[in-house]
matplotlib code that plots the C-alpha trace (Angstrom):
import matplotlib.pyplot as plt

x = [0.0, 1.1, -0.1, 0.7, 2.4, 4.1, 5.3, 5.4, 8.7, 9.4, 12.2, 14.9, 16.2, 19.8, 19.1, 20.0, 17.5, 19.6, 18.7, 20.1, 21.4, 22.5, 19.5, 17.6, 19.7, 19.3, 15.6, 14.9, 16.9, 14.4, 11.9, 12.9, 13.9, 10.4, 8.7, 7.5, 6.6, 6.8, 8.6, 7.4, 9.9, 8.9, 4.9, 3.4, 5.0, 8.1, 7.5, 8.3, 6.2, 9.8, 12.3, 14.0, 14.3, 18.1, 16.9, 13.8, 15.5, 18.2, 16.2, 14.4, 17.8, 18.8, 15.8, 16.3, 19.6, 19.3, 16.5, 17.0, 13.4, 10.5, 9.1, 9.9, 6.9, 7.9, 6.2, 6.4, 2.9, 2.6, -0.5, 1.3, 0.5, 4.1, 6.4, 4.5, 5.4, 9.1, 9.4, 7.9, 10.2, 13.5, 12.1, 11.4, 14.9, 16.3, 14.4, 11.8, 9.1, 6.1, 5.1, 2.3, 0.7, -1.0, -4.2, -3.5, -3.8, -5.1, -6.3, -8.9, -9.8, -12.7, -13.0, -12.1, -8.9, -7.9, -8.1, -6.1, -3.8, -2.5, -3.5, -0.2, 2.0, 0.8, 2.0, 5.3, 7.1, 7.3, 6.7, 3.0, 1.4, -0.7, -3.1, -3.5, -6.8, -6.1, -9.4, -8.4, -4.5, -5.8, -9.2, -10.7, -12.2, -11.5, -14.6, -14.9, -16.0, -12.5, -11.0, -12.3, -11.9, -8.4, -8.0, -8.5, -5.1, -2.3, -0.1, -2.2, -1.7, -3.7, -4.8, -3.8, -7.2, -7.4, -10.5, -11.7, -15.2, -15.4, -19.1, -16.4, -13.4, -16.6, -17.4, -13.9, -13.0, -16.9, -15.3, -11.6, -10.0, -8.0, -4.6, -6.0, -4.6, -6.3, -4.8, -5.7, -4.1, -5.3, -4.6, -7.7, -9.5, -7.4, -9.1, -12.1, -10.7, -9.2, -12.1, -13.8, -11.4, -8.3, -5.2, -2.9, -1.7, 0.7, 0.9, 2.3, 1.8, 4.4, 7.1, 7.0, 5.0, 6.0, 6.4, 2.5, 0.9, 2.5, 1.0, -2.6, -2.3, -0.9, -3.8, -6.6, -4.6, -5.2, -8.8, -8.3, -10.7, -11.3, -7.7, -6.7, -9.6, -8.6, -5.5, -6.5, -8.5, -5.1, -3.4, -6.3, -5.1, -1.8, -3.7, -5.1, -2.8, -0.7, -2.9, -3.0, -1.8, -0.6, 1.1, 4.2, 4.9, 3.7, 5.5, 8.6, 8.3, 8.1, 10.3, 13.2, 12.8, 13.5, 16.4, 15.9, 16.7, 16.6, 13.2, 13.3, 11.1, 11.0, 8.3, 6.1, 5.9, 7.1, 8.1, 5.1, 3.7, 3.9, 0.0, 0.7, 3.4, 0.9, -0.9, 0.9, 3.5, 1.2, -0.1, 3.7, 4.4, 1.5, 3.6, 7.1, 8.1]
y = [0.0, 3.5, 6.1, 8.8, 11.8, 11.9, 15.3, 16.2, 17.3, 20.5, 20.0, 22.8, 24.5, 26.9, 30.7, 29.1, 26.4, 23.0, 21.2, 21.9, 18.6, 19.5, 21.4, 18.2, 16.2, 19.0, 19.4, 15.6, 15.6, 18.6, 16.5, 13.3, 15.3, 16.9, 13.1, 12.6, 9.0, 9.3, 11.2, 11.8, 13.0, 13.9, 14.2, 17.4, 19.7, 18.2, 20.1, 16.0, 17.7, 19.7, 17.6, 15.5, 11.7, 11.8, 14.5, 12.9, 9.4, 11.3, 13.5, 10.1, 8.5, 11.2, 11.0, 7.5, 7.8, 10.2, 9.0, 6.9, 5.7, 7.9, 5.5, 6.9, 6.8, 8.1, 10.0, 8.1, 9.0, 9.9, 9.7, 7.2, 3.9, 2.7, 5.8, 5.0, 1.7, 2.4, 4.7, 2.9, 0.4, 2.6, 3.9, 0.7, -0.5, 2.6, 1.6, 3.4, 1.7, 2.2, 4.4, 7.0, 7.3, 10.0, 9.4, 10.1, 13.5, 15.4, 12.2, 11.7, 8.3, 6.1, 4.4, 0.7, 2.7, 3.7, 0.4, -1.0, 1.9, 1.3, -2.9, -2.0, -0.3, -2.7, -5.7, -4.3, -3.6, -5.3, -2.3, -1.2, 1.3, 4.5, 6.0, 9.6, 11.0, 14.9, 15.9, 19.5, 18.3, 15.5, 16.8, 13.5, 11.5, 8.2, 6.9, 5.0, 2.1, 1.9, 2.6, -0.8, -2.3, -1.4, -2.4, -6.2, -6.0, -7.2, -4.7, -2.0, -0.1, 3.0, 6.0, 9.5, 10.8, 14.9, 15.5, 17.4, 15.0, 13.9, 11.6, 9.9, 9.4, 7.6, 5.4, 4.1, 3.3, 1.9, -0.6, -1.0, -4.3, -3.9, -3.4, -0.7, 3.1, 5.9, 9.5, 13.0, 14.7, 18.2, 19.6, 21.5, 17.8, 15.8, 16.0, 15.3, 12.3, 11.0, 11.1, 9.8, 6.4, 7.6, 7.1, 10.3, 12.6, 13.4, 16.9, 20.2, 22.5, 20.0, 21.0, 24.1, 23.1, 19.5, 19.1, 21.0, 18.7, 15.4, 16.5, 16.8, 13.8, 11.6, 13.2, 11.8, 8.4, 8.3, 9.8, 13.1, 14.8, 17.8, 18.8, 18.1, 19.8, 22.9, 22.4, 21.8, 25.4, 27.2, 25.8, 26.5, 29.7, 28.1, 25.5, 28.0, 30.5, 28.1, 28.0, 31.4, 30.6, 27.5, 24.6, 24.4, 28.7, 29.4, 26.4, 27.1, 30.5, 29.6, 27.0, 29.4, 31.9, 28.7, 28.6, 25.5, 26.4, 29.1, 30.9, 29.3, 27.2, 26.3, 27.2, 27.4, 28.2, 31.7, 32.8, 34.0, 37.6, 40.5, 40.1, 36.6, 37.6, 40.7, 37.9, 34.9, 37.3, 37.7, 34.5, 32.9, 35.1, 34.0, 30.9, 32.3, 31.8]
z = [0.0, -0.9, 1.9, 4.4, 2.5, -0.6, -2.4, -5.8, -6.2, -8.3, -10.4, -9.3, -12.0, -12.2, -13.8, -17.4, -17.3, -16.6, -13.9, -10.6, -9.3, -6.3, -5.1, -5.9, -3.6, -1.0, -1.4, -1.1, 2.0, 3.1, 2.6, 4.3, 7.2, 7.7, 7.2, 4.2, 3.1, -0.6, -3.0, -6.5, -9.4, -12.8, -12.4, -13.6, -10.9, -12.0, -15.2, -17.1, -20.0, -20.6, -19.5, -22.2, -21.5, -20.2, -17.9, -17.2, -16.2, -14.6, -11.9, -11.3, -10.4, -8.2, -6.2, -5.8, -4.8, -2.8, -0.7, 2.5, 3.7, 1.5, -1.2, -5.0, -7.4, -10.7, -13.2, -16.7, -18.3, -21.9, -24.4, -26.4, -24.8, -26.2, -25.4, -21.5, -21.7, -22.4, -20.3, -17.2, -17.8, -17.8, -14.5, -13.2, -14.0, -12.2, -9.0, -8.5, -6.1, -8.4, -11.9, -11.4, -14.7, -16.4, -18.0, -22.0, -22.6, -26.0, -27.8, -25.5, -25.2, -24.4, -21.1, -23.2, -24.5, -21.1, -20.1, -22.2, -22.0, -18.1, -18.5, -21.3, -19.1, -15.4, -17.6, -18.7, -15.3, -11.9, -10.0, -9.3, -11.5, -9.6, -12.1, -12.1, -12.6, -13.7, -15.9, -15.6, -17.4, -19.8, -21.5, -20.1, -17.0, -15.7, -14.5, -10.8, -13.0, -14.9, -11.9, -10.3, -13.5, -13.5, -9.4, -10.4, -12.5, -10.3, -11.0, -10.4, -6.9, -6.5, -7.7, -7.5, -8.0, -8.8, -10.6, -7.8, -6.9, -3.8, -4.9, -7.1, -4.9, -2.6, -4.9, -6.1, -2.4, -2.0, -4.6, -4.3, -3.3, 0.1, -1.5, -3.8, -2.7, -2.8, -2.6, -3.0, -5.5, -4.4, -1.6, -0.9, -0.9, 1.2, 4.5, 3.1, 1.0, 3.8, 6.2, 3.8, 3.8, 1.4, 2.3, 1.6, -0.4, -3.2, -2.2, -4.0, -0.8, 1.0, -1.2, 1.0, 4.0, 4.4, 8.3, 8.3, 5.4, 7.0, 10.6, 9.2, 7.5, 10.0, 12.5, 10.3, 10.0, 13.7, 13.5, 15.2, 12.5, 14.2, 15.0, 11.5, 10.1, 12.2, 10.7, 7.5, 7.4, 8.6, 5.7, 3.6, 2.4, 0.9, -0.8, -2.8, -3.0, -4.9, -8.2, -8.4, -11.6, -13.6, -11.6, -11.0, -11.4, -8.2, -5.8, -8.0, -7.0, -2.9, -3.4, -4.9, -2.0, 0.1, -1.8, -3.7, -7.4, -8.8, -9.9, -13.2, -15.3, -19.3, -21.9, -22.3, -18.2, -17.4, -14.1, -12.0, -12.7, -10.3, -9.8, -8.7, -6.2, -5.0, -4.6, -2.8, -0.9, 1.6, 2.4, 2.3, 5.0, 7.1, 7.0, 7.8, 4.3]

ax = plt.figure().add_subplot(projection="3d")
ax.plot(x, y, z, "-o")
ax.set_aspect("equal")
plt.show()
């Protein structure tokens, strides 16, 4: 089972664009130290959509490397069932503990195609495969019905489920076999997926607030709802403040002023705008950022 709190890592970046290798090591050691249980390189806060694949297999071998207890998903999606395939299995061979997949993206797909699509990848590697459910990315939903479809495969371990509907997250863990995972992949739903039976988070606020996001997730683990859902109303503000604009600009922002990277991404990202920092300035310094 994958659960507690995982982190989407950013991927840190020098002024010219290369990635910074030894921030990476030095930001996964941030993380580890503040107790987070999962690590996730290369998903979409990762910017993988601009990463060539010798970067993209590389950051996924640093974080590997570098990490000394936090399980390492990696990100190998890609709308071409083959190109996911290969890719999974270069990650898998690095090491990696289990492949978080992206639904496809832009071809849109029918339920049957998605199927098929992860029943591909789950029967290619030896590692467990995490769907990602990310409507808002990939132009299309995977419906609870796939979902538990795709839980009978063996190889298939979870679900990072973002499309931001709680009725459906029910229903998938209604119908999930007990080695099935189910996480929240956005933050401003994770206390109520998890009181509702999920079983963590991949996170983007814990890039920046890792100690905070783990504490409210290991209090619902032990079913103290109300503190964590006084907590999770304090952290509220960051939650939202951190899609001010387009994933990953504004966490790279924070994460630079942290002094993790430099405040850099690739196109087409831009560096966030000066009504996004009028903006989120505020609220990071609520949090002593």
């Amino acid at each position: 089972m994958f659960k507690g709190t995982g982190t989407a890592l950013i991927t840190p970046f020098k002024k010219d664009g290369s990635v910074d290798e030894e921030a990476l090591r030095r930001f996964v050691d941030f993380q580890e130290e503040n107790g987070i249980d999962m690590l996730l390189a290369c998903g979409s806060t990762g910017e993988a959509a601009c990463l060539n694949r010798e970067e993209h297999l590389r950051v996924i071998q640093i974080v590997i490397d570098q990490a000394k207890h936090a399980q390492v998903l990696a990100g190998a999606g890609s709308n071409c069932t083959r190109e996911a395939v290969d890719l999974s299995r270069a990650a898998a061979d690095l090491g990696a503990d289990a492949i978080l997949s992206i639904s496809p993206y832009y071809n849109k797909p029918p339920q049957e195609g998605i199927y098929r699509h992860y029943k591909a990848i789950a029967e290619a590697v030896d590692v467990p495969v995490i769907i990602y459910n990310v409507p808002g990315r990939t132009g299309s939903n995977i419906l609870p019905a796939t979902d538990l479809r795709l839980a009978q495969l063996p190889n298939i371990g979870g679900i990072k489920e973002a499309g931001g509907k709680i009725e459906q997250v029910k229903e998938i863990l209604a119908g999930r076999p007990a080695d099935f995972s189910v996480l929240s992949g956005d933050d401003s739903l994770t206390c109520d997926i998890m009181c509702a039976g999920g079983d963590g988070v991949l996170s983007v606020a814990s890039n920046c607030l890792p100690r905070q996001i783990c504490r409210m997730v290991k209090l619902l683990q032990e079913g103290r709802r109300a503190e964590a859902q006084k907590l999770n109303e304090q952290l509220m503000p960051i939650f939202k403040g951190l899609f001010c604009e387009s994933n990953p600009i504004p966490i790279k922002y924070t994460v630079a002023k942290m002094g993790f990277g430099a405040d850099a991404l690739r196109l087409p990202l831009v560096p966030l705008s000066a009504a996004g920092k009028a903006k989120l300035d505020p609220i990071l310094a609520q949090y002593g950022i």
